[in-house]
Backbone bond lengths (Angstrom), bond angles and torsions (degrees), N, CA, C in turn:
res aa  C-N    CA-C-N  psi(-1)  N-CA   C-N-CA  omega(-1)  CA-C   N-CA-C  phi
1 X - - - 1.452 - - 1.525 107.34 -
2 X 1.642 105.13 136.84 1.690 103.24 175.40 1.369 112.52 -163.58
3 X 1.444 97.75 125.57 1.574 111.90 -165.24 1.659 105.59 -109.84
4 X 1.418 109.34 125.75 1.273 115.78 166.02 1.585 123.88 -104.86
5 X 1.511 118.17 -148.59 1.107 108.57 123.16 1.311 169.92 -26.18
6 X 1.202 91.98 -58.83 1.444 104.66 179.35 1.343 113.27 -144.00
7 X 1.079 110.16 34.22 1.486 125.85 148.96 1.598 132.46 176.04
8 X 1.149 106.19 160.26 1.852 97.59 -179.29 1.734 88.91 -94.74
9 X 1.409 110.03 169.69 1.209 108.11 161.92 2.130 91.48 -150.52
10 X 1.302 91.52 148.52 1.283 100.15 -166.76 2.072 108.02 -130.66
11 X 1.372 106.29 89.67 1.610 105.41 -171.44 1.669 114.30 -63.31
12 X 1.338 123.10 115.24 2.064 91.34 178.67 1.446 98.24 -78.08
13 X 1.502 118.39 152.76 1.238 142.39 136.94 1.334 111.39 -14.25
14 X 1.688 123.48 142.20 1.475 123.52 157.41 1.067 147.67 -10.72
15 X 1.101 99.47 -61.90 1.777 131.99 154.50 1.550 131.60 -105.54
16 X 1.110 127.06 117.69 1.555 123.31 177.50 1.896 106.71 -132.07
17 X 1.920 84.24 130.69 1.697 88.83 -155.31 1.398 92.80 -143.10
18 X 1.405 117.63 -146.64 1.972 117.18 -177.32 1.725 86.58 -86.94
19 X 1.516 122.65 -22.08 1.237 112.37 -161.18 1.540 95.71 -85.76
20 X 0.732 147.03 25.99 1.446 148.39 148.67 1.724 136.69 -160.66
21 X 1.033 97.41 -3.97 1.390 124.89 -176.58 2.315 102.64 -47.35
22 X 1.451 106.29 -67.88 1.242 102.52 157.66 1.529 122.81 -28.39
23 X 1.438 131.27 -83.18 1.284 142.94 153.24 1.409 114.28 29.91
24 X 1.990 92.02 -78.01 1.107 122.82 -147.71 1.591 108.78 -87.22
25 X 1.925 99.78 -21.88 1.529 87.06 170.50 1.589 113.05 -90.47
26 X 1.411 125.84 -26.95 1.275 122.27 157.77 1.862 111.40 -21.72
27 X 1.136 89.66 -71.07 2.159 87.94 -177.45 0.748 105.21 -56.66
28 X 1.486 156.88 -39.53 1.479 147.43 -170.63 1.569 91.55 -72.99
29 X 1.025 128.68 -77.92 1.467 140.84 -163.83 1.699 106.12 -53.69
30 X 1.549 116.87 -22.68 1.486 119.93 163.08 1.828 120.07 -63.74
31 X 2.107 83.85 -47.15 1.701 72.43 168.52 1.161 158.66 -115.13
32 X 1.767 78.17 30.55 1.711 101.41 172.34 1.327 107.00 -92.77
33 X 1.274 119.58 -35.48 1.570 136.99 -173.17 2.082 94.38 -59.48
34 X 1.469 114.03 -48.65 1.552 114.86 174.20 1.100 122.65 -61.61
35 X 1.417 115.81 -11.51 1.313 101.88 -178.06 2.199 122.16 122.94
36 X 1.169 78.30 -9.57 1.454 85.41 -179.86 1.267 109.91 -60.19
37 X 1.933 120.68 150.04 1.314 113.41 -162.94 1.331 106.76 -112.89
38 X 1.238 112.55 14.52 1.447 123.15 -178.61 1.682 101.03 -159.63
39 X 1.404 125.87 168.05 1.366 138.01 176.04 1.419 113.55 -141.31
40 X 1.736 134.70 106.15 1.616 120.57 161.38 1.436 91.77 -109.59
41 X 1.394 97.59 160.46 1.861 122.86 -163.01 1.880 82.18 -142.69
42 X 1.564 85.30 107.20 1.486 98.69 173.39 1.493 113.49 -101.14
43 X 1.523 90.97 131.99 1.993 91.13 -168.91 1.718 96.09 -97.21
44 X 1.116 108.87 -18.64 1.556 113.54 -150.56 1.940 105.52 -43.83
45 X 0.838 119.89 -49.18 1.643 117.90 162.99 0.784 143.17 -66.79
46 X 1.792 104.78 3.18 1.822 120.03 -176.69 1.325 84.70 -87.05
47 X 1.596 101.97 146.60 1.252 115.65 166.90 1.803 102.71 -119.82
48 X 1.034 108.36 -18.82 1.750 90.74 172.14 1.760 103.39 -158.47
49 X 1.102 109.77 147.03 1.512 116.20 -149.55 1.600 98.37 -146.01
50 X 0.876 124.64 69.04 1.903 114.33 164.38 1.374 117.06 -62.35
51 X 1.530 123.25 -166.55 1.247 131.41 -163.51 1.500 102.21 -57.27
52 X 1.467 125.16 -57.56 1.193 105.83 173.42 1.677 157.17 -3.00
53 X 1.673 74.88 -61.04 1.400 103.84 169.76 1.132 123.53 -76.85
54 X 1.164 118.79 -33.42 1.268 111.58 150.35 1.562 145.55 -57.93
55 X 1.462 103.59 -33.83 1.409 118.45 173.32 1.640 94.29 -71.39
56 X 1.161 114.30 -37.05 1.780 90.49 -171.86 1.813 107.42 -74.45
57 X 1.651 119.44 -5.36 1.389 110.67 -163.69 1.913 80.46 -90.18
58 X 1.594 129.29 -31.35 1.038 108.56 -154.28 1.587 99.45 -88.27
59 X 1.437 119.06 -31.85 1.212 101.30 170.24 1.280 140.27 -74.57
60 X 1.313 109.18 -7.23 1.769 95.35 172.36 1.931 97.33 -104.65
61 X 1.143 109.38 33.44 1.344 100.94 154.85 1.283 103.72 -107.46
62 X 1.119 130.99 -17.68 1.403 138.05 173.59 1.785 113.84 -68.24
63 X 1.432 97.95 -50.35 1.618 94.15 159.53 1.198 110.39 -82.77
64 X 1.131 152.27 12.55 1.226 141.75 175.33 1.795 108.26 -88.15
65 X 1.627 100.77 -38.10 1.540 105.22 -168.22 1.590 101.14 -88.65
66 X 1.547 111.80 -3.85 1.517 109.60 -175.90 1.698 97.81 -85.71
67 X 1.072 126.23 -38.96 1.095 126.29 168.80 1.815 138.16 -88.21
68 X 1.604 90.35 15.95 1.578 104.49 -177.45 1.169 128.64 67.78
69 X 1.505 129.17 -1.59 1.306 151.75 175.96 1.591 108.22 -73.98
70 X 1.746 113.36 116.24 1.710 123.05 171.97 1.073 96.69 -53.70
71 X 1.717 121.68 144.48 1.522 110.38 158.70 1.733 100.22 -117.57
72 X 0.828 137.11 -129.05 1.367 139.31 -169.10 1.648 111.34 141.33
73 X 1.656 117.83 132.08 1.011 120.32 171.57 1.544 124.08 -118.85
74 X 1.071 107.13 139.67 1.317 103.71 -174.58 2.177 120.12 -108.76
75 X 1.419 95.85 138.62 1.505 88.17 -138.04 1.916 98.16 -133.38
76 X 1.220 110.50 120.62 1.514 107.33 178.47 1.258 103.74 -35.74
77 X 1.574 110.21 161.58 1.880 107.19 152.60 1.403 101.50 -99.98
78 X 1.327 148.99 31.04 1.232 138.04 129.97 0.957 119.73 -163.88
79 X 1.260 134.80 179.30 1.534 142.22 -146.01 1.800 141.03 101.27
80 X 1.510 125.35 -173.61 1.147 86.34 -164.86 1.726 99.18 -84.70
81 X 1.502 109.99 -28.18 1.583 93.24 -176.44 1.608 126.58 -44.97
82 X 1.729 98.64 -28.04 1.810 97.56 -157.00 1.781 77.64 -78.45
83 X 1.420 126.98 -51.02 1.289 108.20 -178.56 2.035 126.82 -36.37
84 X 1.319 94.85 -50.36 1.526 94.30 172.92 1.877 112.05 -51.09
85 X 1.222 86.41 -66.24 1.607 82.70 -159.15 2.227 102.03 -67.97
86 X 1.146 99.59 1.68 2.001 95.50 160.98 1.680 101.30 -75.96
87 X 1.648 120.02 -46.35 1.276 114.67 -172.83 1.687 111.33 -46.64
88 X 1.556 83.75 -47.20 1.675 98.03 -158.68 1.617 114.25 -59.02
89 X 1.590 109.18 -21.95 0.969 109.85 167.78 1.532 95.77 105.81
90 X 1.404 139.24 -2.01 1.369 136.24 -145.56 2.024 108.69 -73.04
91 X 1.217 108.27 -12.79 1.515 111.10 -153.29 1.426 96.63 -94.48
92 X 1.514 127.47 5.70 1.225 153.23 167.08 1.581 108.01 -94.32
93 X 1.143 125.07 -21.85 1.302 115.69 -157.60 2.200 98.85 -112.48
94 X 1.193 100.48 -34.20 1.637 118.62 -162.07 1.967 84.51 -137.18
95 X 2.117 75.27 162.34 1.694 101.48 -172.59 1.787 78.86 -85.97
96 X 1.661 97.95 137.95 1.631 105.66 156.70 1.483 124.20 -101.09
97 X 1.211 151.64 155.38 1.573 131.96 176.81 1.743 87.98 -151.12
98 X 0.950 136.33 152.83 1.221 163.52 151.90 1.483 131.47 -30.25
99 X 1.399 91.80 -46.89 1.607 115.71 177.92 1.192 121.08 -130.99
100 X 1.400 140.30 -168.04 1.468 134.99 164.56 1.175 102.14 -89.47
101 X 2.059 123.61 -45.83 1.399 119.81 -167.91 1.869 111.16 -50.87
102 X 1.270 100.70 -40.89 1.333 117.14 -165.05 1.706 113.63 -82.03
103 X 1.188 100.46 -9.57 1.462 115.25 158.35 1.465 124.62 -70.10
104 X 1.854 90.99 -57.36 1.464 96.54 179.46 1.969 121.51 -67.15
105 X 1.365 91.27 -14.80 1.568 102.35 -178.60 1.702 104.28 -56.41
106 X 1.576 99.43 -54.13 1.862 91.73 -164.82 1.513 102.35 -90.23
107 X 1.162 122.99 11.25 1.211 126.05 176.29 1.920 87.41 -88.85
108 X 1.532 130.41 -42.10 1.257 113.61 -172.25 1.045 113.28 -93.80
109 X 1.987 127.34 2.55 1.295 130.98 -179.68 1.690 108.90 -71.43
110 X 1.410 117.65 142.71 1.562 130.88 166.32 1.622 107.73 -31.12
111 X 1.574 124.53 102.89 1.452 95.38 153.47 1.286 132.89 -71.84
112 X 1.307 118.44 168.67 1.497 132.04 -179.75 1.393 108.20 -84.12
């Protein structure tokens, strides 16, 4: 977990399951709840992610939009997680970006 300026960024663990899944949305939801003015949720080191993980990506976008805060996820281009969360439908629900740099970019681009 790492909070700057202008953004929190939140890496999951290897694995995210019931055995940590709670945990992990606590820290997201800590550092939106602190104050962070932005949120990325980096998957890039997850190697396997069930529903859990997902419920923690959809709920702190849920606190994220309750509190007006962009979130952005950042998401392999293949594997089995990016496969799960294509099923799940998630790239409909949240901003996806590729990388963190490229996260933080439209997180610092002008909105419209």
């Amino acid at each position: 977990m790492e909070s700057t300026e202008t953004c929190g960024v939140l890496a999951f663990p290897e694995e995210v399951d019931l055995s940590n899944g709670e945990a992990i949305l606590d820290q997201a939801v800590g550092l939106l709840d602190s104050g962070a003015p932005a949120l990325i949720i980096d998957l890039t080191g997850c190697t396997f992610c069930d529903s859990n993980g997902l419920n923690v990506i959809t709920r702190s976008q849920m606190r994220a939009t309750e509190l007006g805060v962009p979130m952005w996820v950042v998401l392999p281009s293949r594997g089995i997680v990016r496969r799960v969360t294509d099923v799940a439908g998630l790239q409909r629900r949240v901003a996806i970006a590729p990388d963190v740099a490229t996260a933080r970019e439209a997180l610092a681009a002008p909105r419209a």
